[in-house]
Structures are given as C-alpha cells and as structure tokens.
N, C-alpha and C positions, 0 to 999 in steps of 0.2 A: 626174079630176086637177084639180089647183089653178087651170090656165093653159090657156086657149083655144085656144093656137098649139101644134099638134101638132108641126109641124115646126123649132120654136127648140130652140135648145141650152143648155142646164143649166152654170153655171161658179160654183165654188165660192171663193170668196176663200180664202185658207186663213192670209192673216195675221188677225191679233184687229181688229175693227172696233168703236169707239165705241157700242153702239146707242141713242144721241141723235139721231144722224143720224137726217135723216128724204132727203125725195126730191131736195131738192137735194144734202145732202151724201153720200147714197151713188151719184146719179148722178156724178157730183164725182172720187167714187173710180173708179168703173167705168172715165172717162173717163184718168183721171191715172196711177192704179196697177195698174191692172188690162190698160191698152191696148187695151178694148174701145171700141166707139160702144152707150151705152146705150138709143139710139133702136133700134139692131138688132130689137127685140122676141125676145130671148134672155133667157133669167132668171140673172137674177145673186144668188146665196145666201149673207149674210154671218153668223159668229156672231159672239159676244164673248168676249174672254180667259178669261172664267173656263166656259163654254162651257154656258152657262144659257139665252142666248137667241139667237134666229135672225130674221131677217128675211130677204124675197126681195122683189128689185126686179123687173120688167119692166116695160114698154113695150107697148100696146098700143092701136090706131086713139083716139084720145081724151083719152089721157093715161098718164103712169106708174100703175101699180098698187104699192102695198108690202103683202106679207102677213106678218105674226109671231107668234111663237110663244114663250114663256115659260115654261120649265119651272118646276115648282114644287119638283119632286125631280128628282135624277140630274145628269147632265150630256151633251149629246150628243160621239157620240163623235168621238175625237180624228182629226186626219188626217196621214199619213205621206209629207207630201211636202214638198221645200224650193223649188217652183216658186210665185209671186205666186195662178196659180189654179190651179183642176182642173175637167177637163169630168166632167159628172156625167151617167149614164143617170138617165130616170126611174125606174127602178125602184131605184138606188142613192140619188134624192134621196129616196126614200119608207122605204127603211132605215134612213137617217140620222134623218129626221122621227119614225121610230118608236122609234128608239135601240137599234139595230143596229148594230154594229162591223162599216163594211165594208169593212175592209183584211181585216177575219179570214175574210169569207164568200166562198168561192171561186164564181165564175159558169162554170160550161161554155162552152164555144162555142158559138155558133149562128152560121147562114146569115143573113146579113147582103150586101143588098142595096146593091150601087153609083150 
C-alpha cells in the first residue's frame, strides 16, 4: 500500500479542492474544513472539481508526505454524499485510485474486530 501506517484512517474530502495547494494549504484545509488534526498521521484524499486529479496528504514521524495522481483520460469517480468528508476503507481507496465506482460495488460483510 501507498502509507506505512497500517493503523490511520482514510478521509476523503468530497468537496472540489484547488490542486495548487500543496502541504501547507491542504494541511490548512484538513485543519479548517475538514475538523481533522492533520498531524494525526491519518490520510487525508482530495480531488479537484473536474475530477482528473487526486492528491493524498498524511503525516508521518519526519514530515508531511503528499502523493498524486493525474489522470490523463477518464475521471475518478464521483462521490454520493453531502457530508464535508468520508471515511474511506483501504480497499475502497484503491477502487477509487483504479477507477471503480464505489457507491455502485456492493462489499459483504465481514467479522470485524473491536
């Protein structure tokens, strides 16, 4: 996977984010719009309005990391909610990343430990 920290949790911005921003102004947002603390070490995943490109912030021992991603065709896909963010499984961050609609892909249940 992309991120060291097995245990942080995945949050997806779901309004349209600038991608100029770079580490200070999507920490900026994390912190403002979002109501996260971006030092958490939690990944925070923004795209941009027309939904071409993605960047992911986290936090880890050292410094911020940002990774991104630029489609050259398509668009990732769209998301279904009117909430500021969405907690994202890894395996639904990696749908997204591949461009899979995952409102449309149903997940089973599984045992899920407390």
């Amino acid at each position: 996977m992309l991120f060291s920290h097995s245990h942080s949790r995945i949050w997806l911005c779901t309004t349209p984010t600038d991608m100029r921003c770079s580490f200070n102004g999507l920490s900026a947002r994390v912190q403002h719009h979002l109501q996260h603390n971006p030092l958490s070490g939690d990944c925070f995943v923004f795209i941009n309005r027309s939904r071409s490109q993605m960047k992911v912030l986290y936090f880890e021992p050292g410094g911020y990391c940002i990774w991104g991603k630029r489609l050259e065709q398509g668009r990732f896909a769209p998301w279904g909610t009117t909430q500021a963010c969405e907690s994202l499984s890894p395996a639904r961050l990696k749908c997204l990343i591949e461009g899979l609609d995952i409102h449309v892909i149903k997940q089973r249940v599984r045992y899920q430990r407390d």
